[in-house]
N, C-alpha and C positions, 0 to 999 in steps of 0.2 A: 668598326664593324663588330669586335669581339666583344666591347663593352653594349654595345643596342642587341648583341644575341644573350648578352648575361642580363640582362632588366627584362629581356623579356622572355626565357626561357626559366630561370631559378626560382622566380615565386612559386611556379607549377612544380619543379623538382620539390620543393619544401612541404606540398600539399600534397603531393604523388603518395608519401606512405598511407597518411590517413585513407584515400581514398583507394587505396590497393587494399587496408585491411577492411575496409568495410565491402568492397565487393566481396572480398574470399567469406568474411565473417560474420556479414551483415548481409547484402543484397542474394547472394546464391544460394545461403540456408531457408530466406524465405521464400523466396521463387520456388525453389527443391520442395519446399514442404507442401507450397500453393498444387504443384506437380502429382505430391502422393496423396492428398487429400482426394482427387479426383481419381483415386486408383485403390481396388483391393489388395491393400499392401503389408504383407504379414512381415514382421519386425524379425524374424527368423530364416525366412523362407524368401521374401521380397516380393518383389512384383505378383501379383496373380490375377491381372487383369484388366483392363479399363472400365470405371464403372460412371465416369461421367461427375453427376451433382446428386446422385444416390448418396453415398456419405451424408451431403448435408442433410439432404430428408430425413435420410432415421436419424439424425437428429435433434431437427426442429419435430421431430414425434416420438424422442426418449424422453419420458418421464422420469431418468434418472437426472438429465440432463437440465430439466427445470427442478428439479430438488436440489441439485447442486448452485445452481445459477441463484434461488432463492436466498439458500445458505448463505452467498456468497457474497449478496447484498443485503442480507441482516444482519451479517457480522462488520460489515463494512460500516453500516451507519452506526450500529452500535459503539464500536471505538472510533469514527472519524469524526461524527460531532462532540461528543468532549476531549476528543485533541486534540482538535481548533482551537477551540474554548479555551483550555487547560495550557495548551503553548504561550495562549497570547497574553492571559494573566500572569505566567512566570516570565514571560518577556519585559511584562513591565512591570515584575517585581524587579530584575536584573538590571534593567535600564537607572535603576533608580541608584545616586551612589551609596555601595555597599562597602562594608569591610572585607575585605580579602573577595574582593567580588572577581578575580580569575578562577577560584578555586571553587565557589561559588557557578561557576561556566562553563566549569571541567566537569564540577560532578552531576548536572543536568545532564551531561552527552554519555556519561558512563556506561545508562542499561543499553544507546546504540551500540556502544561499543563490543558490548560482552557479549558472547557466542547465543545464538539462536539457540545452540542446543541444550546450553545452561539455562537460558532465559525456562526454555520448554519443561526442564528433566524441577525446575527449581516450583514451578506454580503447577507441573503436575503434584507435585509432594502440599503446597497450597489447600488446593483443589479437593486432595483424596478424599475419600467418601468415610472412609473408617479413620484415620487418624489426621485429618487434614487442618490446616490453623484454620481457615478459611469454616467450617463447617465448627470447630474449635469454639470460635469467638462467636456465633450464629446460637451457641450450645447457652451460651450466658444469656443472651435474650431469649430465651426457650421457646427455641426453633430448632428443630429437630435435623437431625445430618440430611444431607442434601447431594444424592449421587449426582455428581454436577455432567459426567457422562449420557448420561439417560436421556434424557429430554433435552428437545430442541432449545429452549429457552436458556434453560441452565450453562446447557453448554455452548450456545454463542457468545454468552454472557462471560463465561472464562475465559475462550479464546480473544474474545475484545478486549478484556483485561492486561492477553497478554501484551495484546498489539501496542494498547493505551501505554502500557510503561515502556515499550522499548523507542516509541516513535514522537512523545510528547517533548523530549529534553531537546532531541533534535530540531522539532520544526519553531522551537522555541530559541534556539540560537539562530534561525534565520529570520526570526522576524525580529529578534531583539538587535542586531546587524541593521535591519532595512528602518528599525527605530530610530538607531542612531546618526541615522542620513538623512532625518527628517529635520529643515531649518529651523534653528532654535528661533527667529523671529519671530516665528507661527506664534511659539508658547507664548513670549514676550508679547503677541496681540492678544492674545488670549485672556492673557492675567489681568491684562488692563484694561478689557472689557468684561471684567468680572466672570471668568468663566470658572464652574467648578471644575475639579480633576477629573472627576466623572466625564463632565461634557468634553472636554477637551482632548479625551482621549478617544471617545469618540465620532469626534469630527474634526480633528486635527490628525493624530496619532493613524487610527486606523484607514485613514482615508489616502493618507502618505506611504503605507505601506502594502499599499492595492497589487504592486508587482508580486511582491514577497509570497502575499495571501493569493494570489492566483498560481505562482509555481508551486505553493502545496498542496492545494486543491487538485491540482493534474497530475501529481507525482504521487500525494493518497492518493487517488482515486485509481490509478494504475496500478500502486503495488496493492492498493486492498483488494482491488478482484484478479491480484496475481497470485493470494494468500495461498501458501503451501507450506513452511516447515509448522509456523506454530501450531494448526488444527492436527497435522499428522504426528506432531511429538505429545501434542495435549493428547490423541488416542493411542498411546504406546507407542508407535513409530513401527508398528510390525506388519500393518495392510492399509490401504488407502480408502477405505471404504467407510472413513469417518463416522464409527458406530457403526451396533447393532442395524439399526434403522437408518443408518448412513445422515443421523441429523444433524452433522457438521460435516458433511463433504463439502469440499468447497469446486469450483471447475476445475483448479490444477489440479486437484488430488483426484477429481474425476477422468483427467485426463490422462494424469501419472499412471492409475489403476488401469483403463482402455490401453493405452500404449507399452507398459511393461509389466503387466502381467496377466491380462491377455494377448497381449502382442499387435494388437490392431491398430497396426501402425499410421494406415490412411483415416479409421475413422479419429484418430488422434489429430491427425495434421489436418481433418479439416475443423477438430474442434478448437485447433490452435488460432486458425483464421476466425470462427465466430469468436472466440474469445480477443481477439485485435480487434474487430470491429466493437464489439461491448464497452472494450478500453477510450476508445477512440470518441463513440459515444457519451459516456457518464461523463468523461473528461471536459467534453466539449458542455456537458449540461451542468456540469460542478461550475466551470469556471465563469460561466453565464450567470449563476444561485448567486456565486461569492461577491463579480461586480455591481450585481443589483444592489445585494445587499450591504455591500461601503458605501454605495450612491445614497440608501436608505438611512443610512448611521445619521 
């Protein structure tokens, strides 16, 4: 009796934590927020009202809110298609036997490793307008300094830069992993039906690593329109309003700036819910792009 109540009561005791911290920390914060999103709810003050789906309206009719949203996806493609690209060529420079190739795996993962706010404070000094290396080396092909602040261009252009170095090492050791669980027989058909290196990689190579290249397609496409420290460190890190002209706001720093420092707390939690549903979306259309195109290879 004590053994048939211990089979089939302990798997559940072993699962019981997880799912006690995701209601307390998961499930209830977003219920809670789905909650204030439908409420005039000052971050100070609290409650002040029930206002229904008003929330969403003014903001499917802020035109801050599509300048943000914009941003948000220019800067996104800007760094997420050459760190696709860029991962998958050092994966299969990696893959290949190297000399001291652990050291070689370490220092690809380095810039994830190193603080966001180093990343920020190091390619703001890049960047600078008056003494920057970036504007520097631009000076030698006589190209004149370049407020990389100012204009929309320029400064997607930096923040994808910065995105590009911190995220390419990483998704480069996940495909170079899903490389090497690719059957060596494949090659072995390969070679001896004359295939160059080029072809074989891909439509062997990339075609075997279809899991890999779909978990980082859904995982960029998440954290890029989750993008918050690097645009708010690339603009000094003092307000959220991502420039003069706000031309690198991205949604979170849009959201950041609505929710604490105007304090508008519901119209925040209901741009938290349009921003889940965005996620939920590109994710769903990224990962649809990336299988077509392995099928394609």
């Amino acid at each position: 009796m004590l053994a048939r109540f211990d089979r089939r009561v302990t798997p559940f005791l072993l699962v019981a934590p997880f799912f006690a911290l995701f209601v307390v920390f998961g499930a209830f914060p977003l219920l809670y927020t789905a909650w204030v999103s439908l409420h005039d709810w000052n971050l100070l003050e609290g409650d002040q009202g029930y206002l229904g789906l008003a929330n969403y309206g003014d903001l499917l009719t802020d035109p801050h809110f599509y300048n943000a949203l914009a941003n948000t996806v220019g800067i996104f493609l800007l760094a997420a298609v050459p760190e696709f690209l860029l991962a998958l060529g050092v994966a299969a420079l990696l893959d290949r036997p190297l000399r001291g190739a652990t050291w070689w795996r370490t220092g690809v993962l380095l810039p994830n490793v190193v603080s966001v706010v180093a990343v920020g404070l190091v390619f703001g000094q890049l960047f600078g307008r008056d003494y920057g290396v970036v504007n520097e080396v631009l000076g030698w092909f006589g190209v004149g300094p370049v407020n990389w602040q100012a204009t929309t261009w320029s400064s997607h252009l930096a923040v994808a830069s910065m995105v590009l170095w911190r995220w390419t090492g990483y998704n480069a050791l996940i495909y170079l992993a899903a490389m090497q669980a690719v059957p060596g027989e494949l090659y072995e058909a390969a070679a001896l039906d004359g295939a160059s290196r080029w072809r074989t990689f891909w439509s062997i190579t990339v075609p075997g690593i279809r899991p890999a290249l779909a978990f980082t397609a859904i995982a960029g496409t998440v954290n890029g329109l989750q993008l918050f420290a690097e645009p708010q460190l690339f603009g000094g890190g003092s307000d959220a309003a991502g420039g003069n002209d706000r031309q690198f706001q991205t949604l979170v720093m849009y959201l950041y700036e609505k929710g604490f420092t105007h304090f508008d707390a519901g119209y925040a939690a209901a741009l938290t819910w349009v921003l889940f549903v965005l996620c939920a979306g590109f994710a769903l259309v990224n990962y649809r792009l990336v299988r077509r195109f392995v099928r394609s290879a």
